[in-house]
C-alpha positions in Angstrom: 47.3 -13.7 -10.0 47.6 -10.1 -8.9 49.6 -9.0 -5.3 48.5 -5.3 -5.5 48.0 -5.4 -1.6 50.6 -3.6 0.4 51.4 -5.1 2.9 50.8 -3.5 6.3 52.5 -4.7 9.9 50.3 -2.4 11.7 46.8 -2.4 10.8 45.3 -0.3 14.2 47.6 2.7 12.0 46.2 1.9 9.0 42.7 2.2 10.3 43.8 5.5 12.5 44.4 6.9 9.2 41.2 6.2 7.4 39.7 7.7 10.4 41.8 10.3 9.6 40.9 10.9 6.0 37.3 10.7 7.2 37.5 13.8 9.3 39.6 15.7 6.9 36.8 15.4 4.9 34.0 16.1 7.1 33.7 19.5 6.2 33.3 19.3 2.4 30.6 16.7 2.8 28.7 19.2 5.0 28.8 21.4 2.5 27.5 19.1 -0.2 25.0 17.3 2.1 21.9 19.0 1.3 22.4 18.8 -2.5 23.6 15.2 -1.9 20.0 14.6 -0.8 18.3 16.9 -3.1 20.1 14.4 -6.0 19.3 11.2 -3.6 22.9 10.0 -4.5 26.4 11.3 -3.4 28.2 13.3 -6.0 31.1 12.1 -8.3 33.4 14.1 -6.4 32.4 12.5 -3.2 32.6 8.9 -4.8 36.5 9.7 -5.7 37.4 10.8 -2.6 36.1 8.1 -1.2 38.4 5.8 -3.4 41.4 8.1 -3.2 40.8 7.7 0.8 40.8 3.6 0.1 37.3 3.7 2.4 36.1 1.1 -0.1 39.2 -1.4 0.5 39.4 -1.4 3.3 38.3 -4.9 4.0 38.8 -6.4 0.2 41.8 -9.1 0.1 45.4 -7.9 0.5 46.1 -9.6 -2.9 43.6 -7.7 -4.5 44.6 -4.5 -3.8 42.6 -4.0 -0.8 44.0 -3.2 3.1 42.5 -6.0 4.7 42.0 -4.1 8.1 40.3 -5.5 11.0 36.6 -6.0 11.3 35.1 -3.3 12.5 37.3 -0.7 10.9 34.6 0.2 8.1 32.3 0.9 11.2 34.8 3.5 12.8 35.4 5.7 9.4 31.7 5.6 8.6 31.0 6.4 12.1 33.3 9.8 11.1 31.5 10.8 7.9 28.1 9.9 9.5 29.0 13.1 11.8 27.9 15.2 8.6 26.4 13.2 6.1 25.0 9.7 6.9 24.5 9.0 3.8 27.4 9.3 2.9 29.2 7.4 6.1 26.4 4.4 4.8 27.8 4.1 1.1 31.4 4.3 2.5 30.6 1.5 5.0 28.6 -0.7 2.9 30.9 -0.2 -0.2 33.9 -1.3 1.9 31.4 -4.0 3.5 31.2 -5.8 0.2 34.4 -5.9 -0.5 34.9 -8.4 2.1 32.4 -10.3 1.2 33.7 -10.1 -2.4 36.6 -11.8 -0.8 34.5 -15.0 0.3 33.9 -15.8 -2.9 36.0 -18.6 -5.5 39.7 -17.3 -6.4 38.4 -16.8 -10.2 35.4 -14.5 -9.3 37.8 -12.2 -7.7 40.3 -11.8 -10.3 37.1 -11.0 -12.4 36.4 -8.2 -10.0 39.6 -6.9 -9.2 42.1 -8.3 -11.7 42.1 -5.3 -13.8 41.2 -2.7 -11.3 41.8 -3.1 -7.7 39.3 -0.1 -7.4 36.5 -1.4 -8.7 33.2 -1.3 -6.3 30.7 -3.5 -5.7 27.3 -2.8 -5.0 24.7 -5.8 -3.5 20.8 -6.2 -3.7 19.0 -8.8 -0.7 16.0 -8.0 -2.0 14.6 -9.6 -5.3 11.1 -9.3 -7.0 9.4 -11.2 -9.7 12.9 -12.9 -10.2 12.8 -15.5 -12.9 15.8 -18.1 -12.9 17.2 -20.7 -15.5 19.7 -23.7 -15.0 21.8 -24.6 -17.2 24.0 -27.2 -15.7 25.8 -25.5 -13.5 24.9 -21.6 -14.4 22.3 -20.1 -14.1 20.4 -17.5 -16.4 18.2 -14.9 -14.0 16.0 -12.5 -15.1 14.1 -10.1 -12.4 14.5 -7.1 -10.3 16.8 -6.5 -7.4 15.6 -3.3 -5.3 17.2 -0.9 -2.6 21.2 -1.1 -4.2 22.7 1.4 -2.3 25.7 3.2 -4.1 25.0 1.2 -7.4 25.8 4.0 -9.4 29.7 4.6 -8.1 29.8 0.1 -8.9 31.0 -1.8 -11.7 29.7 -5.1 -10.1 27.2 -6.3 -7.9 26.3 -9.2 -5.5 22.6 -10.1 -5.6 20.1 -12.7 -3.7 19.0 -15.2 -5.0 16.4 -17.8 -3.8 17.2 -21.5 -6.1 14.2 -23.5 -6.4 15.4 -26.9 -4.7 15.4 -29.9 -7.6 13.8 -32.1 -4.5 10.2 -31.8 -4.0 11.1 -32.0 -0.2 13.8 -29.8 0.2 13.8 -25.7 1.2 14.9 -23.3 -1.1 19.0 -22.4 -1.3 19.7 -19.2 -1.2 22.9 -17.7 -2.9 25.1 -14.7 -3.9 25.7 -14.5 -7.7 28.3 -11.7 -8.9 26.9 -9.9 -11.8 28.6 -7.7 -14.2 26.5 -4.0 -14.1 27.5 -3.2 -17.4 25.0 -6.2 -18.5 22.3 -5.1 -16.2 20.4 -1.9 -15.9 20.0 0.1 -13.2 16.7 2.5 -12.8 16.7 5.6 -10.5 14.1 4.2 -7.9 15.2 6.0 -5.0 12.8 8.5 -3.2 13.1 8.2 0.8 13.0 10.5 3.4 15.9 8.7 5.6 19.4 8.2 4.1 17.9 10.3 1.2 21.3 10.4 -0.5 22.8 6.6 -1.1 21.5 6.6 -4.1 19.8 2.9 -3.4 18.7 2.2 -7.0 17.3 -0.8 -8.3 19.2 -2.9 -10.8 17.1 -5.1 -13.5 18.6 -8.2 -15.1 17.2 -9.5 -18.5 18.3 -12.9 -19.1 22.0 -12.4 -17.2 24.0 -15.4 -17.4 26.0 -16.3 -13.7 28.9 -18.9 -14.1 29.6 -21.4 -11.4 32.7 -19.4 -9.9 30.6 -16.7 -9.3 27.9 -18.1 -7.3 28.4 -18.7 -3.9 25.9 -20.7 -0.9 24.6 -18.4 1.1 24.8 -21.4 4.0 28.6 -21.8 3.2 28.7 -18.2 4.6 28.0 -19.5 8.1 31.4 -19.1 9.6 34.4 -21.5 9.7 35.8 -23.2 6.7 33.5 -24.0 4.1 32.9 -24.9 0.5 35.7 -21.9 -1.6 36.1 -19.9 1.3 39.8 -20.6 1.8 41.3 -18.4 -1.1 42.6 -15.4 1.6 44.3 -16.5 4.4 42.2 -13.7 7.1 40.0 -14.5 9.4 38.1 -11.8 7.7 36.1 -14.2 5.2 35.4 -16.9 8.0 33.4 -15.0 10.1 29.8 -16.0 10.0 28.3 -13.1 7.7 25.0 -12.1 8.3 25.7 -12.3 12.6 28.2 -9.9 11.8 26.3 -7.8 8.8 25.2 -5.3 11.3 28.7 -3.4 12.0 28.5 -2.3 8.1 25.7 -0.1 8.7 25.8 1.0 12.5 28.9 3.6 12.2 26.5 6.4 9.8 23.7 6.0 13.1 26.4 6.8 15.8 28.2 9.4 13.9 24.8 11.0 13.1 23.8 11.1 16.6 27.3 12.1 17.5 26.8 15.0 15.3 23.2 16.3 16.2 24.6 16.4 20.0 27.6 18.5 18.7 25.5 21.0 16.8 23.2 21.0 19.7 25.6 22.3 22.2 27.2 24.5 20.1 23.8 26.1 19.1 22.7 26.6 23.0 25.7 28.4 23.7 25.2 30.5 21.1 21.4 31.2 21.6 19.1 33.5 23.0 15.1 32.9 23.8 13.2 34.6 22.2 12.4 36.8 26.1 16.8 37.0 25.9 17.2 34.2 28.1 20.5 32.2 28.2 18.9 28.5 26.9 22.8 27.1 27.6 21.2 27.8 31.3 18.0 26.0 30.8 17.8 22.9 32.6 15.9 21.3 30.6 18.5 21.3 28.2 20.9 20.2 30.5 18.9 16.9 31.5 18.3 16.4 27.2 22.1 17.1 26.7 22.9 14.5 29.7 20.5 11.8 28.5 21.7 12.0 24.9 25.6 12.2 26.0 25.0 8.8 28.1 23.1 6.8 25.3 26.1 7.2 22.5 28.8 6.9 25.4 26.7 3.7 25.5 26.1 2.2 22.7 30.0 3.4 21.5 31.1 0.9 24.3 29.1 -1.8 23.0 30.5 -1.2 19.5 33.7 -1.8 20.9 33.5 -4.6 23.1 32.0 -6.8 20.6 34.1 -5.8 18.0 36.8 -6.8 20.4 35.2 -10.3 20.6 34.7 -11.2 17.1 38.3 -9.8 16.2 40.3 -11.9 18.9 37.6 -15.0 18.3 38.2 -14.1 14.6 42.1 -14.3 15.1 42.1 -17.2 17.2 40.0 -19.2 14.9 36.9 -19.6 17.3 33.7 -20.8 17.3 30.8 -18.8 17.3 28.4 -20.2 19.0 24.4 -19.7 18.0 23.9 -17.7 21.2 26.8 -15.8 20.3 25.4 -14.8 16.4 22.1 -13.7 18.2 23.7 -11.3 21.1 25.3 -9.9 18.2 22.2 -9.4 16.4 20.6 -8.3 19.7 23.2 -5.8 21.0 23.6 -4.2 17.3 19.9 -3.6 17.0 19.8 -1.9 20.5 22.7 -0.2 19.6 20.0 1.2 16.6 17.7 1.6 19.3 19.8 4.0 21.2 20.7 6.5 18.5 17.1 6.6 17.6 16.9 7.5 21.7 19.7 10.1 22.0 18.0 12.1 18.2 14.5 11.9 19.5 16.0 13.6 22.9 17.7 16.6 21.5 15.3 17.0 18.7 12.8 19.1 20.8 15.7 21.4 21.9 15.9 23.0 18.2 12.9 24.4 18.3 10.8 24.8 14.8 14.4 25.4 12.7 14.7 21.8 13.4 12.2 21.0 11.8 13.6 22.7 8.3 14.7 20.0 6.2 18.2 21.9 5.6 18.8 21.6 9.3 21.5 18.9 10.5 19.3 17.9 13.3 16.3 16.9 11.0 18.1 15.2 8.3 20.1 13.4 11.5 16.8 12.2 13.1 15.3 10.9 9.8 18.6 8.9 9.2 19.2 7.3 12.6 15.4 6.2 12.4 15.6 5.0 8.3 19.2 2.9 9.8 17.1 1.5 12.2 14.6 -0.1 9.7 17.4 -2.0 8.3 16.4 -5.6 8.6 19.7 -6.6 10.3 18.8 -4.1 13.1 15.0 -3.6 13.2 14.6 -4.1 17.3 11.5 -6.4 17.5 13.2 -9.0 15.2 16.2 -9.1 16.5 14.8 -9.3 19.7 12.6 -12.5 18.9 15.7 -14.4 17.2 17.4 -13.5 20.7 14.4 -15.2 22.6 13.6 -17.7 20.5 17.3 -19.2 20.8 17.5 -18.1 24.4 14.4 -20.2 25.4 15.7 -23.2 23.4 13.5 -22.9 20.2 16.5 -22.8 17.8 17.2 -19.9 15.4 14.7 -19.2 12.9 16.6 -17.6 10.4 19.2 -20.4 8.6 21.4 -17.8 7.4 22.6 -17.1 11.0 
């Protein structure tokens, strides 16, 4: 079994540095951002300066190769590369995000995955259509589509939904992760969106794929704690309860866009005349929008970082996480959403009709934040209702929580 990790004393240095990398890089995906969403994918280039930068390992098992970083550290470099290109910050964030969940899977399926190539990326689908499953003992055989893969194209494998028909007539369906092997599977160009235009989000299409038992994994054993397989790494990385915590792997590019309109906002008022030769860094209209917009992201940055702090030192400690807990997570992450949708929608109206060009940072950064927030882990109403529901004493409704 491979070591290939190195092993770092001081991961907050480690992250620091990917942050780093992330801004050192920021001007060359500005550059290439409006191809990027002209070709709805990131470029080649992009994709190996991401790996040189190890954004993608950053939270795949030391003795794979990966850095094993704290939660939350995918969030903070895609936060960075969200500035310029949220597409881009997403692939990074998400990439990196399934590394770790890579790592909750049996010993054997990661040595499949990274035994040969500590750099090989992984790509997931939650989304499933006309999916037709066999058993065979203990593998399966699935045929189907899985849509909406973002980065697939930059992956060698991929971790898709599955829903098993239960053997009981009585029982719910058990819903899994099963590693697949892309060069088995095909993957049609299917993206076409007017938010995160450029992740590439393809759809992948399995004909009669067989899945061994070591590479399927419950999604209910994903819950948190220690459950069926999930002791193979040591960090409290692949105990946390997954889809409570899913939300951090795709907030980062929605800060760091919002981040970046404001920037290119006040630079262009102090810059900027009215069309009469008035000074609009003067206008006090702008001053209110400017204000507004500042004290969202100031916001919703310091609810980023107190729950991060949470689920690290609960993480560490080897904590509980209660069901209230799972929901506030859900809750806060969605407002978080919320409020970057907010602070764009305020400065929008201060770029006049350029910002409506669809070369123009501010447009492609209000059509982002609002396509991050219709991500399922952080669409408001539903995030609110599961917060309500288990509030109120109703129980959760979704079981994978």
């Amino acid at each position: 079994m491979p070591d290939g990790g190195t092993k770092f004393t001081d991961k907050a240095a480690v992250e620091a540095e990917l942050v780093a990398k992330a801004i050192h890089l920021a001007p060359r995906l500005a550059d290439r951002a409006r191809k990027a969403e002209l070709d709805r994918r990131i470029s080649g280039k992009t994709d190996s300066e991401f790996r040189d930068a190890g954004f993608y390992r950053a939270l795949q098992p030391a003795r794979y190769g990966g850095l094993e970083l704290d939660y939350g550290a995918q969030t903070a470099f895609s936060r960075e590369l969200g500035r310029v290109c949220a597409s881009s910050g997403w692939v990074a964030g998400l990439l990196a995000c399934h590394g770790w969940i890579g790592g909750m899977f049996p010993d054997e399926a990661q040595g499949e995955m990274w035994g040969d190539d500590v750099n090989a990326a992984i790509a997931t689908s939650f989304l499933p259509v006309a999916v037709e499953i066999e058993r065979r003992a203990a593998e399966l055989t699935i045929s189907g589509r899985w849509r909406f893969s973002s980065g697939v194209d930059h992956c060698r494998w991929a971790i898709l939904l599955l829903n098993l028909t239960p053997e009981a007539e009585d029982a719910t369906s058990d819903p899994v992760f099963a590693i697949v092997d892309l060069t088995e599977c095909k993957i049609e160009d299917a993206w076409n969106s007017a938010g995160l235009a450029a992740t590439g989000s393809n759809d992948i299409i399995l004909d009669e794929v067989d899945i061994p038992p070591h590479r399927i994994k419950r999604i209910m054993d994903m819950r948190g704690g220690e459950t069926l397989r999930s002791s193979a790494n040591d960090s409290y990385l692949y105990r946390l309860p997954l889809f409570a915590v899913f939300p951090f792997n795709i907030i980062g590019p929605s800060i760091g866009a919002a981040r970046g309109a404001l920037d290119a906002v006040i630079q262009d008022l102090t810059n900027r005349e009215s069309v009469t030769g008035a000074d609009l860094s003067q206008s006090a209209t702008a001053h209110q929008r400017v204000g507004r917009a500042t004290a969202l992201l100031d916001s919703a940055e310091a609810v980023i970082s107190q729950l991060r702090a949470e689920i690290i030192s609960k993480g560490r400690a080897g904590g509980q996480f209660s069901m209230h807990d799972r929901v506030r997570y859900r809750l806060n992450l969605g407002h978080v959403a919320r409020t970057c949708c907010d602070a764009v929608d305020e400065l929008l109206p201060l770029t006049g009709g350029r910002g409506l060009e669809t070369s123009h940072l501010m447009q492609r950064a209000w059509r982002d934040v609002h396509a991050i927030a219709q991500h399922i882990g952080l669409v408001w109403d539903l995030q609110t209702g599961l917060y309500g529901n288990v509030l109120l004493g109703h129980g959760c409704p979704d079981p994978k929580l």
